[in-house]
C-alpha positions as CSV (number, residue, x, y, z in Angstrom):
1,X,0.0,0.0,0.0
2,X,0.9,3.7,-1.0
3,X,2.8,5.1,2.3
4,X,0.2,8.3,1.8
5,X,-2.7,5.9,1.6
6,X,-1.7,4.2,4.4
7,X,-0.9,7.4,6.8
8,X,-4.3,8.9,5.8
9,X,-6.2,5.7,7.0
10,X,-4.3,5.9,10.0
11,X,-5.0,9.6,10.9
12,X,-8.6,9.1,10.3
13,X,-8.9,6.0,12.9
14,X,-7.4,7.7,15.0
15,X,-9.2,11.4,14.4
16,X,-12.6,10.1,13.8
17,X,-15.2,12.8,12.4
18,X,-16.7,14.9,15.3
19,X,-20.3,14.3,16.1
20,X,-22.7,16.6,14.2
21,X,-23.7,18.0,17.9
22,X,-20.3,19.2,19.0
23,X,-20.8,22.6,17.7
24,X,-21.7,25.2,20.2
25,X,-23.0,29.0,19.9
26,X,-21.7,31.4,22.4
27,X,-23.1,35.4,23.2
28,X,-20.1,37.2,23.8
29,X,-22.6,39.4,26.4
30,X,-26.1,38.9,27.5
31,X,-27.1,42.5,27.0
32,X,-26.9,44.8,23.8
33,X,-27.6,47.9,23.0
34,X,-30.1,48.3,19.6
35,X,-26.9,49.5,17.1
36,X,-24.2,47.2,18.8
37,X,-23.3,44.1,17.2
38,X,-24.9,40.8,18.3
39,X,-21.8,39.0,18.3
40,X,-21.6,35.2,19.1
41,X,-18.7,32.8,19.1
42,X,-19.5,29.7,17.0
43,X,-17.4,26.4,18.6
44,X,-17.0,24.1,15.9
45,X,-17.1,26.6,12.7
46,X,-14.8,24.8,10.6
47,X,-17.3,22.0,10.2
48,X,-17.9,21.8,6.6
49,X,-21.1,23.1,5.3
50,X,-21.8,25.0,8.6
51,X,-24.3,27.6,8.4
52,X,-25.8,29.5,11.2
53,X,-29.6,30.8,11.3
54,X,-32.3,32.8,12.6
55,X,-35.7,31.1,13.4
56,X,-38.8,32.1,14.2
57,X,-41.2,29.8,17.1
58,X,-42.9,27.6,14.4
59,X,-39.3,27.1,12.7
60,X,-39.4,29.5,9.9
61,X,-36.2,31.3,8.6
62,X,-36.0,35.2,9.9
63,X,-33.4,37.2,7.1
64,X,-30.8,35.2,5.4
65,X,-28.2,32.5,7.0
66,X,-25.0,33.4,8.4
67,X,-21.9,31.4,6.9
68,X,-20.4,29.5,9.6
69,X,-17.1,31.3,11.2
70,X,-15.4,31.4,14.2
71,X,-17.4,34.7,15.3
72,X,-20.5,36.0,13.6
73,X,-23.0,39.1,14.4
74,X,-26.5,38.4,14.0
75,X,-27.2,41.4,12.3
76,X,-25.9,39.8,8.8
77,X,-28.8,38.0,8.9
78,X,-31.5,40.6,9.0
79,X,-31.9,44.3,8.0
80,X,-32.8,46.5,10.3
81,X,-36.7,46.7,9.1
82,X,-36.7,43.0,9.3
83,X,-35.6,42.7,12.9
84,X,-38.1,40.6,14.7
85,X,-40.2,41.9,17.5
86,X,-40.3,39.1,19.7
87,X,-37.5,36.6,20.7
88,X,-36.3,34.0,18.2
89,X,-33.8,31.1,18.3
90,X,-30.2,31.4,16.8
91,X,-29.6,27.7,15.6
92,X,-26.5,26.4,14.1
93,X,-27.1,24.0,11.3
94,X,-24.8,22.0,9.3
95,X,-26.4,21.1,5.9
96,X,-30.1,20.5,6.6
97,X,-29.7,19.1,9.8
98,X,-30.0,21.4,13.2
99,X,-26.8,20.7,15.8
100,X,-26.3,21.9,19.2
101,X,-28.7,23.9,21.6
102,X,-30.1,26.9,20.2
103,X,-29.6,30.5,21.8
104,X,-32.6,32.6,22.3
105,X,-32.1,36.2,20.6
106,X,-34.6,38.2,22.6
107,X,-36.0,41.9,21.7
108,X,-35.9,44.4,24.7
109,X,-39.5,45.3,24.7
110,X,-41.9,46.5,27.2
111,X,-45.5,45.3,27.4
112,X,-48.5,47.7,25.7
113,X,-51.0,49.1,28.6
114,X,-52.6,46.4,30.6
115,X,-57.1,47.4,30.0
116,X,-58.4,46.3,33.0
117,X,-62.5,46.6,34.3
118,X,-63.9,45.5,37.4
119,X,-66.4,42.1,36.8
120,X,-68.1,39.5,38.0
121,X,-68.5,36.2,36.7
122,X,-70.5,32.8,37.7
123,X,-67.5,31.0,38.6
124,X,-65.9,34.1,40.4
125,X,-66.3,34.6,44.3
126,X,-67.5,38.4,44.1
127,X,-65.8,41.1,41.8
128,X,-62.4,40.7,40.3
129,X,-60.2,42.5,38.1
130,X,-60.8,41.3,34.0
131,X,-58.2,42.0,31.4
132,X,-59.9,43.7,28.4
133,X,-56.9,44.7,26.1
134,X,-53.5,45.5,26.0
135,X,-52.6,49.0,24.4
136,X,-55.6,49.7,21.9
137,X,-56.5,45.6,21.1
138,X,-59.0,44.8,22.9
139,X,-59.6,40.6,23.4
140,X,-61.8,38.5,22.0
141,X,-65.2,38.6,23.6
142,X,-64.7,42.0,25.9
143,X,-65.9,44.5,23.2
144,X,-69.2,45.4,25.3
145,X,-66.9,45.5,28.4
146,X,-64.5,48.0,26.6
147,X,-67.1,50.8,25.4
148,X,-67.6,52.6,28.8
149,X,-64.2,52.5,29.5
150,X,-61.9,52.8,26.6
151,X,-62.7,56.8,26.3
152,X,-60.9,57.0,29.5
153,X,-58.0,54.9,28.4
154,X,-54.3,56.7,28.4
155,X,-51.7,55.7,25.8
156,X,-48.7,55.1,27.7
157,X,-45.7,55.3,26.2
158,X,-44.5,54.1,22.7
159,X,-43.0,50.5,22.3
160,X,-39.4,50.1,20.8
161,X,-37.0,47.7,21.1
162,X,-34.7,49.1,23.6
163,X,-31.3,46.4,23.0
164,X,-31.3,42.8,22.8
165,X,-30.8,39.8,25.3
166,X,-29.3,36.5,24.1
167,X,-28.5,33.6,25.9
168,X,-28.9,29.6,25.6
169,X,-31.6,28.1,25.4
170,X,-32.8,25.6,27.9
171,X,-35.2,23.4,29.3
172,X,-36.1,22.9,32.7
173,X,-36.5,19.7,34.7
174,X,-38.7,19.2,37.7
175,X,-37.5,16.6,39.8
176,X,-40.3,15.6,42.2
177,X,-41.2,12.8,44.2
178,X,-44.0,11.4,42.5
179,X,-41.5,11.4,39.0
180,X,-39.7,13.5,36.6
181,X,-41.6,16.8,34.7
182,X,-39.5,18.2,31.5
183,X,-40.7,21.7,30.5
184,X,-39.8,24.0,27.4
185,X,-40.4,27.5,27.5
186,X,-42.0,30.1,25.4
187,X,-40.0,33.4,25.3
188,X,-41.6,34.4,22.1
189,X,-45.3,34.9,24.1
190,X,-43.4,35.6,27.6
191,X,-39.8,36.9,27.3
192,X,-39.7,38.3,30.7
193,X,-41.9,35.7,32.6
194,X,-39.5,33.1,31.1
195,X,-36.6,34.9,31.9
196,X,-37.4,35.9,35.8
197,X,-37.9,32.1,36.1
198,X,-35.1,30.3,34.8
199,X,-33.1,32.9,37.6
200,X,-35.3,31.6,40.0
201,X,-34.6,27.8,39.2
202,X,-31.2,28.3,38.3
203,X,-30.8,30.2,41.9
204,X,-32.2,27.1,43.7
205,X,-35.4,28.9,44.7
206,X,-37.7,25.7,43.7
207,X,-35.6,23.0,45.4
208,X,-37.2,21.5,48.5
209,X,-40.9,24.0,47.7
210,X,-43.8,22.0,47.3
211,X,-47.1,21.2,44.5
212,X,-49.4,23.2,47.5
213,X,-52.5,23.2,45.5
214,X,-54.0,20.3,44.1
215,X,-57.3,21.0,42.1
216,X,-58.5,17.6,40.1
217,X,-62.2,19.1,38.9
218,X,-63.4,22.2,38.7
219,X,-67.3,23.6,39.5
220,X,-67.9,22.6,35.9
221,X,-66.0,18.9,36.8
222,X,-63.5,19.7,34.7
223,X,-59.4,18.9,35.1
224,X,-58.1,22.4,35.8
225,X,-54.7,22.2,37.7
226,X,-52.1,21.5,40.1
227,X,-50.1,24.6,41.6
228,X,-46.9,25.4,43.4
229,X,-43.6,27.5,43.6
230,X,-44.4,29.4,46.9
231,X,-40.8,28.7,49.5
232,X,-43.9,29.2,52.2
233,X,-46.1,26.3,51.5
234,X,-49.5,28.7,52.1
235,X,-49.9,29.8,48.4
236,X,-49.4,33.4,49.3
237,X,-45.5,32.9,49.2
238,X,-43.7,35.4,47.2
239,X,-40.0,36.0,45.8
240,X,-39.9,39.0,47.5
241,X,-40.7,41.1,43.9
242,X,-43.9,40.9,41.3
243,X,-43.9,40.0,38.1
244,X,-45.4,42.1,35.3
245,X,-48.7,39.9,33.2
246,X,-47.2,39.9,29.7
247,X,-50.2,39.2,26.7
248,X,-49.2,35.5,26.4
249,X,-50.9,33.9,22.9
250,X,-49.9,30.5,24.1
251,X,-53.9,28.8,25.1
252,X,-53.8,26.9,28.2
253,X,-54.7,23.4,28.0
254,X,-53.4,19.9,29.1
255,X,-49.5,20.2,30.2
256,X,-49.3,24.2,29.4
257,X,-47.5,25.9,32.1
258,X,-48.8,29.8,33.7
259,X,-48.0,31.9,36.3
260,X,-50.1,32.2,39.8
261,X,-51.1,35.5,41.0
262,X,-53.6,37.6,42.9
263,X,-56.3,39.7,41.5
264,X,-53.9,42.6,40.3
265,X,-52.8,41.5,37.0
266,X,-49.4,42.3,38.1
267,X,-48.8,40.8,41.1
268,X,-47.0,37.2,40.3
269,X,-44.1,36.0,42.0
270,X,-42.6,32.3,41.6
271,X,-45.6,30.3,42.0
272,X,-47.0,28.5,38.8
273,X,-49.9,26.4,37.5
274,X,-49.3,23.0,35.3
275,X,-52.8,22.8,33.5
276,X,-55.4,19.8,33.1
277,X,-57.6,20.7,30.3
278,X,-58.9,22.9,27.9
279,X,-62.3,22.4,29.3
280,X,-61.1,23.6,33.0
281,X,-58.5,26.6,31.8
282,X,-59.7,28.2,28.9
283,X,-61.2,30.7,30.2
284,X,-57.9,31.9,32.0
285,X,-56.5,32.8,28.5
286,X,-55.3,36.4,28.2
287,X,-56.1,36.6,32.4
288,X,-53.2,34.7,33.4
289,X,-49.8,34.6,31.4
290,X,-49.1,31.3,29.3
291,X,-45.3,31.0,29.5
292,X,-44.1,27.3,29.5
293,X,-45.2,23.7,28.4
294,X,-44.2,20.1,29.6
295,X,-42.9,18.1,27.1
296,X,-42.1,14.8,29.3
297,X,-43.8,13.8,32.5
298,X,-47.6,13.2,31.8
299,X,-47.7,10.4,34.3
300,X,-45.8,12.3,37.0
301,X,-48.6,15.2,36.6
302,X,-51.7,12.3,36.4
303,X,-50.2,11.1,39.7
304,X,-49.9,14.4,41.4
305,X,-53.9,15.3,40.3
306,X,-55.0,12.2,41.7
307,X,-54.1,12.6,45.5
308,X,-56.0,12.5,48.2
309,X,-57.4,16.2,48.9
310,X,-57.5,17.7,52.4
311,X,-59.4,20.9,51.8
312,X,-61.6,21.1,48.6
313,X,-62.1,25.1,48.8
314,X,-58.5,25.4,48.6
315,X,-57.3,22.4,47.1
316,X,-54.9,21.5,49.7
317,X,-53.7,17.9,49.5
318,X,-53.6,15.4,52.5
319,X,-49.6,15.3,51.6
320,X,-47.9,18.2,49.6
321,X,-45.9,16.3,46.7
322,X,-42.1,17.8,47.1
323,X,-40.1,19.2,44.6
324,X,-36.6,18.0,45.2
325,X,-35.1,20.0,42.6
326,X,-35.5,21.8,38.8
327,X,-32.4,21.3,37.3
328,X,-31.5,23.7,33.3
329,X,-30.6,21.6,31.2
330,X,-29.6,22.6,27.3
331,X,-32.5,22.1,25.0
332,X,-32.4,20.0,21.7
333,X,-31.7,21.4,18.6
334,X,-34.1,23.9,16.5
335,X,-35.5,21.7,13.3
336,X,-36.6,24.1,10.2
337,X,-40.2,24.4,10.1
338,X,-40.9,22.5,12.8
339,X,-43.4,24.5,15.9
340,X,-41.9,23.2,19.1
341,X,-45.0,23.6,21.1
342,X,-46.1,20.2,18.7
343,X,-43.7,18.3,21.5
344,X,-46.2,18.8,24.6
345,X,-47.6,16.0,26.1
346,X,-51.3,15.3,25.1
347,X,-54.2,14.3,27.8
348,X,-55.8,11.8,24.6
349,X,-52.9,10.1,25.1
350,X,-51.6,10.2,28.6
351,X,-51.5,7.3,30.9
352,X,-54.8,7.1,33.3
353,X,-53.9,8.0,36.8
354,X,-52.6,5.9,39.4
355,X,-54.0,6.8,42.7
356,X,-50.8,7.3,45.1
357,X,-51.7,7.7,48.9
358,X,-48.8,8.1,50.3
């Protein structure tokens, strides 16, 4: 055998190919200012055919792919009368195929207005603040509830994109101990929602709290949710700060994940809500904010709805399942044209609960 021939065969058996997933995407900083450059470090660039682009939440292509090199700004891939308005996923690709964790590229935007009108409702205890509209839309269904009001309405001020946040995506999993609960978030509907609680879980603030609230039916009979997230165990627990309602378009149904709060729109903290139905949540869309959905652990959720209650008004259980801990973990690569929220677990097809006592 040629001497060449041979010494090539040798370096390849002994330098095989790197897998397609050892490439990695790297913000150089978290926070940038609206002209900066949105510069990332690209791991891995000299992998042939290596391309790097910008997608939107259901997959589709935002401005033009990057070329892949050792350091890229994001702003070669859009102009700036294309730059997206809410947060989208920088993937690295090599050919067709996705590789790596995504990074989240997320707009600096503040929320329109928050309408608000005092109501009452059948399944409501006495009055309680309703979300109309946000800025001058008003929702679905509130347009007779808007026309005394909306006269009185004042514009607050104009929405721009004040700089840009970027940082890896990732997935969050809830280790409790009735099973394992893997959730994706949505910073596209929820940027700042999403963002407050990955600090939170990455902080260690969930470790050790408690699913406090337990609500299998509801009035109506049907599934509506299990709730926790409060360090104090009462469901009045707070992180110490509020969280502002963002207008989430993510619907709540089985396995979509929203954020507990009081009757001031604005007054969420750290405690959540895993949801049981359409049937039993749909009528907290645009009330509460939609900002996460479990991918993995429809059995773990089955087993927590079906414990033994303690206190129907307040859907206390008998024993609180614990939350040991909610570990980040980075989250699969970003197909093209594929809608991530198509990965959440379905109540058609979940397992039937088992009824733990303990």
């Amino acid at each position: 055998m040629d001497p060449t021939c041979l010494a090539a065969i040798l370096m390849l058996a002994n330098d095989p190919p790197r897998p397609l997933a050892d490439v990695t995407l790297r913000p150089s900083r978290r926070y940038i200012a609206p002209d900066a450059p949105i510069t990332i470090e690209v791991d891995g660039s000299t992998r042939p055919g290596l391309t790097v682009q910008v997608l939107d939440s259901i997959g589709q292509r935002v401005g033009a792919s990057i070329p892949g090199a050792p350091a890229i700004d994001l702003r070669d891939a859009f102009t700036p009368a294309q730059a997206p308005e809410r947060a989208v996923f920088v993937q690295a690709f090599i050919g067709e195929e996705a590789v790596g964790s995504p990074l989240v590229l997320e707009p600096l935007r503040a929320a329109p207005a928050c309408r608000t009108v005092r109501a009452t409702g059948v399944r409501s205890r006495g009055p309680f603040t309703k979300v109309v509209g946000w800025g001058s839309s008003v929702l679905p269904g509130c347009e007779d509830e808007v026309k005394p009001v909306a006269p009185t309405w004042i514009d607050g001020d104009p929405v721009v994109t004040s700089g840009w946040r970027i940082y890896p995506e990732r997935d969050a999993i809830v280790e409790t101990d009735k099973g394992p609960i893997r959730i994706a978030f949505a910073p596209d509907v929820a940027p700042g929602t999403v963002w407050t609680m990955l600090q939170l879980a990455d902080d260690g603030f969930y470790d050790g709290t408690s699913f406090h609230r337990i609500v299998p039916q509801d009035a109506q009979g049907h599934p509506f949710v299990i709730q926790g997230g409060d360090l104090h165990g009462s469901g009045n627990g707070t992180p110490g700060f509020n969280v502002a309602l963002e207008p989430s378009s993510l619907p709540f149904d089985y396995g979509v994940v929203g954020m507990a709060r009081a009757d001031e729109p604005h007054s969420a903290g750290s405690q959540f809500f895993i949801a049981l139905s359409r049937e039993g949540t749909s009528r907290l869309d645009g009330q509460y904010c939609a900002f996460a959905y479990v991918i993995d652990g429809a059995s773990t959720i089955n087993r927590i709805a079906a414990l033994p209650i303690d206190d129907p008004a307040t859907g206390r259980p008998v024993k609180a399942p614990r939350i040991t801990t909610v570990k980040l973990v980075p989250s699969p690569p970003r197909a093209a044209k594929v809608d991530r929220t198509g990965q959440r677990i379905d109540r058609a097809s979940a397992p039937p609960p088992d009824r733990d006592t303990r």
